[in-house]
C-alpha positions in Angstrom: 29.8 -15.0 -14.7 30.6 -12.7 -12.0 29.7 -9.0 -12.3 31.5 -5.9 -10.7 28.9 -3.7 -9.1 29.5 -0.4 -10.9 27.7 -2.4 -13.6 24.8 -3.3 -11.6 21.8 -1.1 -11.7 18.9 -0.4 -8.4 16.3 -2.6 -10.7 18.6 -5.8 -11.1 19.7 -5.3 -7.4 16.0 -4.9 -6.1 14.9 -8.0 -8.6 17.6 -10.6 -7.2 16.9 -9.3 -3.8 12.9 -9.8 -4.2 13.7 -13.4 -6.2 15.7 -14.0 -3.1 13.2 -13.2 -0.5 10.3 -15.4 -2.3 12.3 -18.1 -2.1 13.8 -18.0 1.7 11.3 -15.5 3.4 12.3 -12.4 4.8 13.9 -13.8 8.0 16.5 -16.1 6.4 16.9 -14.1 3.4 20.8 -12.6 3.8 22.6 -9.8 1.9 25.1 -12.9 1.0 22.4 -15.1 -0.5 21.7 -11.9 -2.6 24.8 -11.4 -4.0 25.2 -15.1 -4.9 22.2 -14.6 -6.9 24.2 -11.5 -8.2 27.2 -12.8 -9.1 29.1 -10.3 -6.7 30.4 -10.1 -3.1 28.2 -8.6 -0.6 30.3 -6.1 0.1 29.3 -5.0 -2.9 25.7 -4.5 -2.5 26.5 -2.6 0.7 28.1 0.0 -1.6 24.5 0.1 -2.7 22.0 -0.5 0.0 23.8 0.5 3.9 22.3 -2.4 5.5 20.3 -5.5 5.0 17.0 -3.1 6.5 17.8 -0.5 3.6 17.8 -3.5 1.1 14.2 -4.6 2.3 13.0 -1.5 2.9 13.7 -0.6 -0.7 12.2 -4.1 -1.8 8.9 -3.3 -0.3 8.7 0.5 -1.3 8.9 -0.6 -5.0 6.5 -3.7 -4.4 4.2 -1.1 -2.5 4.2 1.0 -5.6 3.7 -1.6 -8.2 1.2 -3.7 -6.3 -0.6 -1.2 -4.7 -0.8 2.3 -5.6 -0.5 1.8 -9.0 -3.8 -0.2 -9.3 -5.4 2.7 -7.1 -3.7 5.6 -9.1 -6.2 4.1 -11.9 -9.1 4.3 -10.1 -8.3 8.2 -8.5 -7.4 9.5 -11.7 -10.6 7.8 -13.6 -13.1 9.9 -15.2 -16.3 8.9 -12.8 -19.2 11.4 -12.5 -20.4 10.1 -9.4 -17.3 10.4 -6.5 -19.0 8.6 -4.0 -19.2 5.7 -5.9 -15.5 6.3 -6.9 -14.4 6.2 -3.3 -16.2 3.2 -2.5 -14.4 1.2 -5.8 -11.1 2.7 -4.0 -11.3 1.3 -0.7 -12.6 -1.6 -2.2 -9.6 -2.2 -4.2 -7.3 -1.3 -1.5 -9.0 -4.1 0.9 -8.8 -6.2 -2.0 -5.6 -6.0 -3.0 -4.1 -6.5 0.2 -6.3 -9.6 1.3 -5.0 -10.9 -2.5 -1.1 -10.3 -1.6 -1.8 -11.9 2.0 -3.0 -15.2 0.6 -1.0 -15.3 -2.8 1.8 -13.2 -2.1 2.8 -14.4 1.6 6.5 -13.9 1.6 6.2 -10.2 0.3 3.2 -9.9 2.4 5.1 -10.8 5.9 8.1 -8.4 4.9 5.8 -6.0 4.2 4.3 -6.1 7.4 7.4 -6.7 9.1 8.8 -3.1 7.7 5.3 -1.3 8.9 6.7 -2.0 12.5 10.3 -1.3 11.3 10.7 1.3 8.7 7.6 4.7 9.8 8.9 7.0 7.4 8.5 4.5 3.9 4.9 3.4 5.5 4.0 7.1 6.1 4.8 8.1 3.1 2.5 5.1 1.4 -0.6 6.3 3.6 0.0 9.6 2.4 0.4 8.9 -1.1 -3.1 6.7 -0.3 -4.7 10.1 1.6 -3.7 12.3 -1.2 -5.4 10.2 -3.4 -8.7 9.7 -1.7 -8.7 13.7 -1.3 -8.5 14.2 -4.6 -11.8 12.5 -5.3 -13.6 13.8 -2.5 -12.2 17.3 -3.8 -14.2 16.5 -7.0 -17.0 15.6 -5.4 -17.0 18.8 -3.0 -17.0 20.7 -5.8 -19.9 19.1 -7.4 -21.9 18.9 -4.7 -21.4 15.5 -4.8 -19.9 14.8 -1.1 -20.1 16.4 2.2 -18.6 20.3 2.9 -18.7 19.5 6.3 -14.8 19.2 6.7 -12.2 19.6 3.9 -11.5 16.9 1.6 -8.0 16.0 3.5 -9.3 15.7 6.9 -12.1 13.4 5.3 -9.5 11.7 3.7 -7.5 10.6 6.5 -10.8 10.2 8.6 -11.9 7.8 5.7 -8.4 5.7 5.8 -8.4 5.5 9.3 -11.9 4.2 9.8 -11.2 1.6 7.3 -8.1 0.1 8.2 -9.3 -3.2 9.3 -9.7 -3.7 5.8 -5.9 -2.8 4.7 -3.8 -2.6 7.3 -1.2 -5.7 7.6 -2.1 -6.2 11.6 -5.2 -7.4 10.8 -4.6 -9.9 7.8 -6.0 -12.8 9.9 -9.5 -11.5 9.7 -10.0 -11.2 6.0 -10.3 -15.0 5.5 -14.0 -14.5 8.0 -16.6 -15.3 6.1 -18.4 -12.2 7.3 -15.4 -9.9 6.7 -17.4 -8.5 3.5 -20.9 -8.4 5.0 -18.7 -6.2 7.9 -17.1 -4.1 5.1 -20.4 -3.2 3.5 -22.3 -2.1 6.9 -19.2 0.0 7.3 -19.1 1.4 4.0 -23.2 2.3 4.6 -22.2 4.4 7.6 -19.5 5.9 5.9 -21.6 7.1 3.1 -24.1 8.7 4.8 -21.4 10.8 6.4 -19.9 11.5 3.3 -23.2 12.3 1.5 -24.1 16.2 1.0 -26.8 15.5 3.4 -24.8 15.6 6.1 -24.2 19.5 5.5 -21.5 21.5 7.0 -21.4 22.3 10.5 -23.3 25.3 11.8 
């Protein structure tokens, strides 16, 4: 049965639009094939969603924050005495929930990666939900005397996302099937560390 679209809500919109992109892939998924799934014309979802970009833009900011930060948001806000340790389970989890979604989750993977070249503002938003994070537990850890003073927790924090985005960023998906892509990430994390670590003082 048909439904007129001042009866539809965001979350039934975004759902048939994601259901639609799992099953036809982001480059032949169509407003139209939407709104068939819908029940309505696709004029109607334009009342919603401006363009077929806004539509997928929306999809992946909610599959971003479902899939990804709120798995992290668990780890940032945990109660862990020692930070550094803390930060290492975060951008553990971050690498692995990405390298998961790439293998098992390939159709909301590619639009995903599609939108980081299309869409700046929605992907610089999710690094700096990601940043704000990360400084919060090196914060901690400053303030325990945990981490390094050296710099403030927000320049380490973008410094520490940066130098890790091999391990999370969509561009380089194909390397995380390497069998030495961990053995990599753990010689990386060592170096990291030690800069992070109180003995690497702040600068005279």
């Amino acid at each position: 049965m048909n439904k007129t679209g001042s009866f539809l809500s965001k979350t039934e919109i975004l759902d048939a639009a994601e259901q639609t992109l799992r099953r036809f892939g982001p480059d032949k998924t169509s407003v139209t094939d939407v709104a068939k799934l819908l029940g309505v014309s696709h004029g109607t979802l334009y009342r919603h969603f401006p363009s077929k970009a806004a539509l997928r833009e929306a999809v992946t900011e909610r599959w971003l924050e479902e899939q990804i930060i709120l798995p992290l948001t668990e780890i940032a806000e945990a109660e862990e005495t020692d930070s550094l340790k803390q930060l290492q389970q975060y951008i553990t989890r971050l690498f692995e929930l990405k390298a998961h979604h790439a293998e098992q989750d390939g159709e909301m993977f590619r639009m995903y990666a599609a939108v980081t070249e299309e869409a700046a503002a929605l992907i610089e938003a999710h690094i700096v939900r990601i940043i704000s994070q990360l400084s919060t537990i090196i914060r901690r850890g400053q303030e325990t005397n945990q981490l390094s003073q050296a710099e403030s927790a927000s320049t380490l924090a973008r410094a520490l996302f940066y130098a890790t985005a091999r391990y999370h960023h969509p561009a380089h998906a194909y390397e995380w099937q390497s069998s030495l892509i961990r053995q990599d990430f753990t010689q990386l994390w060592e170096l990291l560390a030690r800069g992070l670590s109180p003995a690497a003082g702040p600068h005279i």
